[in-house]
C-alpha positions in Angstrom: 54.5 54.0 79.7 52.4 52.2 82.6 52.5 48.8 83.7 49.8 47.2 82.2 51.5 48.7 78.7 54.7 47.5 78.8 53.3 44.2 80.0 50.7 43.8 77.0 53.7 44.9 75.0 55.7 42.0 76.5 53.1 39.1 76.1 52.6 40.5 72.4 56.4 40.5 71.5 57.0 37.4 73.6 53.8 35.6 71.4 56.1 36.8 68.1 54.2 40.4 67.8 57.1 42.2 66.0 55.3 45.5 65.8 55.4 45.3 69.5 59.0 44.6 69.8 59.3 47.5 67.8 57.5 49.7 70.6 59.6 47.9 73.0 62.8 49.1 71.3 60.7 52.9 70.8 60.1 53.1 74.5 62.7 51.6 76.3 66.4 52.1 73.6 66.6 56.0 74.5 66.7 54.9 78.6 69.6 52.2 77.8 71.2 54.2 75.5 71.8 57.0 78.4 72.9 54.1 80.2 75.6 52.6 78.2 76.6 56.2 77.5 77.1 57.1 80.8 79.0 54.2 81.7 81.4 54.7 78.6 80.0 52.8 75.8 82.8 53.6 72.8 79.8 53.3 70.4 76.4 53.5 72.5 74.2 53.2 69.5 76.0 50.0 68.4 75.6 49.0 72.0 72.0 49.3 72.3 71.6 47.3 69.2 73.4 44.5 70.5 71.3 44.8 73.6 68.2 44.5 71.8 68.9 42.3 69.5 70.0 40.0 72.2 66.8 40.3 74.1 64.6 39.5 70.3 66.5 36.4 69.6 65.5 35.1 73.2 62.0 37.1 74.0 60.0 33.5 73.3 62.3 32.5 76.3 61.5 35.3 79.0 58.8 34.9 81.3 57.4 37.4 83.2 56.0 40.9 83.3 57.0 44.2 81.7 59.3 45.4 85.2 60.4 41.8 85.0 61.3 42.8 81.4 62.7 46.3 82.1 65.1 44.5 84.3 66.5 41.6 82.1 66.6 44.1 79.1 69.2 46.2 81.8 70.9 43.2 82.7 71.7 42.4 79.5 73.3 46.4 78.8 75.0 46.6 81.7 76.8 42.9 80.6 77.5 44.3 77.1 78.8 47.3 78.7 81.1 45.6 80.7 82.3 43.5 77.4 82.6 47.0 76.0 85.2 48.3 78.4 87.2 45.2 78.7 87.6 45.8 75.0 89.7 49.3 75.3 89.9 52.1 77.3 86.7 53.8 77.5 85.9 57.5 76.6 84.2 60.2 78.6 81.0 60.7 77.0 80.7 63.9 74.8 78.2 66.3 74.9 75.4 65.8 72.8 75.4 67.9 69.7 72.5 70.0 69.1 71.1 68.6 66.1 68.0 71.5 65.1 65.6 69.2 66.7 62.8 71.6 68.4 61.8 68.7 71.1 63.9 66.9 74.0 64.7 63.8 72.5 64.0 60.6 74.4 67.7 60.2 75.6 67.8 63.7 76.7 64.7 63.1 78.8 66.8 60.3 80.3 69.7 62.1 81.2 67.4 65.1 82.4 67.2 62.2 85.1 70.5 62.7 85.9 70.1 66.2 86.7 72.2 67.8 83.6 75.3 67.0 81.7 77.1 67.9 84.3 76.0 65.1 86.7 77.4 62.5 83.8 80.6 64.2 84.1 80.7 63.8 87.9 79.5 60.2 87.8 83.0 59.7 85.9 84.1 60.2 89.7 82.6 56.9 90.6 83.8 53.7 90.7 82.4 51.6 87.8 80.2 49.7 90.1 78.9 52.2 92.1 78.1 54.1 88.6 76.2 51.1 87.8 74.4 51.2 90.5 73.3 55.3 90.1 72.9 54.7 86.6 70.4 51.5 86.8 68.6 53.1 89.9 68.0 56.8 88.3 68.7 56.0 84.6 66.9 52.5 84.6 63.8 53.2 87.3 65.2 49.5 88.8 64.1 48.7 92.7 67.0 47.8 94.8 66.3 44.6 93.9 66.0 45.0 90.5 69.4 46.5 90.4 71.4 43.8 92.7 70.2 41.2 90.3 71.6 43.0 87.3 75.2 43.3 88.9 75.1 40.3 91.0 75.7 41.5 94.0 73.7 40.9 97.4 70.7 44.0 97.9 72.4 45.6 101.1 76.3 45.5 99.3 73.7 47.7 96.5 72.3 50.1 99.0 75.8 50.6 100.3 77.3 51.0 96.8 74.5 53.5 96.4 75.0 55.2 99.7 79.2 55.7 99.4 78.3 57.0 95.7 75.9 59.5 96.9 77.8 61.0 99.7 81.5 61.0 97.2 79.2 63.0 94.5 77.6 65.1 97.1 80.9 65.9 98.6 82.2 66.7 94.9 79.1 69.2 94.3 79.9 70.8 97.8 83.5 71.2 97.3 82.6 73.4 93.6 80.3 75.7 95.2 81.3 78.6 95.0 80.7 80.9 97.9 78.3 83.9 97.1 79.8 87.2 96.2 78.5 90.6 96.3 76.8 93.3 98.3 73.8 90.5 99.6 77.1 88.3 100.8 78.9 90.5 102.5 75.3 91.4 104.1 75.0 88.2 105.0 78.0 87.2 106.7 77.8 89.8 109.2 
């Protein structure tokens, strides 16, 4: 969705459109689900409701654009989240089932972000606020910016977060290669 889209969708939810609230939840619930779910949601489609539901009952309240909107909406999941895992221990997420659908679904598109299924077992490697950090900046499309003002933290400790998360998961993908084997190996190494 571009810009000027989400923002006519904002105005018109914000003015009490509920169709366009609807396409808000359409367009932007798959993206927050993966988020939640990556960051250990016990019930991520309960969570994402709560999310939303929190950002109807005070949409006459927000003021600014669609970005503006993109990054309350993850402020809100990433608090929720965070009530979520004070509640209990949290649980790796599963694999998604395949359910017969022909198409990616939405979610899976957002995870496809992630690189595979994989990457949301190595983000489990993270500490929870540097997976926040990952999460809102591949996961969510936030700016730096964006993203400090959803975990209230200062923009550099964020680009720092970012930066020791990023070298401990490429150190983790570098430490399961496995070497090549075979006749083009050996040929190599000589």
């Amino acid at each position: 969705m571009t810009g000027p889209e989400l923002d006519a969708l904002v105005d018109a939810a914000r003015a009490g459109g509920g169709w366009a609230f609807g396409r808000l939840w359409e367009e932007l619930a798959p993206v927050v689900r993966a988020y939640v779910r990556a960051r250990g949601a016990r019930d991520p489609d309960d969570t994402t409701s709560e999310v939303f539901l929190a950002a109807f009952t005070r949409i006459d309240r927000f003021t600014g654009d669609g970005r503006a909107f993109r990054s309350w909406l993850f402020t809100i999941a990433h608090h929720r989240s965070v009530d979520d895992l004070r509640r209990g221990p949290r649980e790796v997420p599963a694999d998604v089932v395949d359910d017969g659908r022909r198409a990616a679904s939405a979610e899976d598109d957002a995870l496809a972000r992630l690189g595979s299924r994989d990457a949301i077992r190595l983000l489990e490697l993270l500490t929870d606020e540097q997976r926040s950090v990952v999460l809102l900046r591949v996961v969510g499309e936030l700016s730096l910016e964006e993203t400090a003002a959803v975990v209230g933290r200062p923009v550099g400790a964020v680009k720092s977060l970012q930066h020791r998360a990023l070298a401990r998961l490429r150190r983790e993908i570098s430490a399961r290669a496995v070497p090549p084997t075979g006749p083009d190996a050996i040929a190599r190494s000589r």
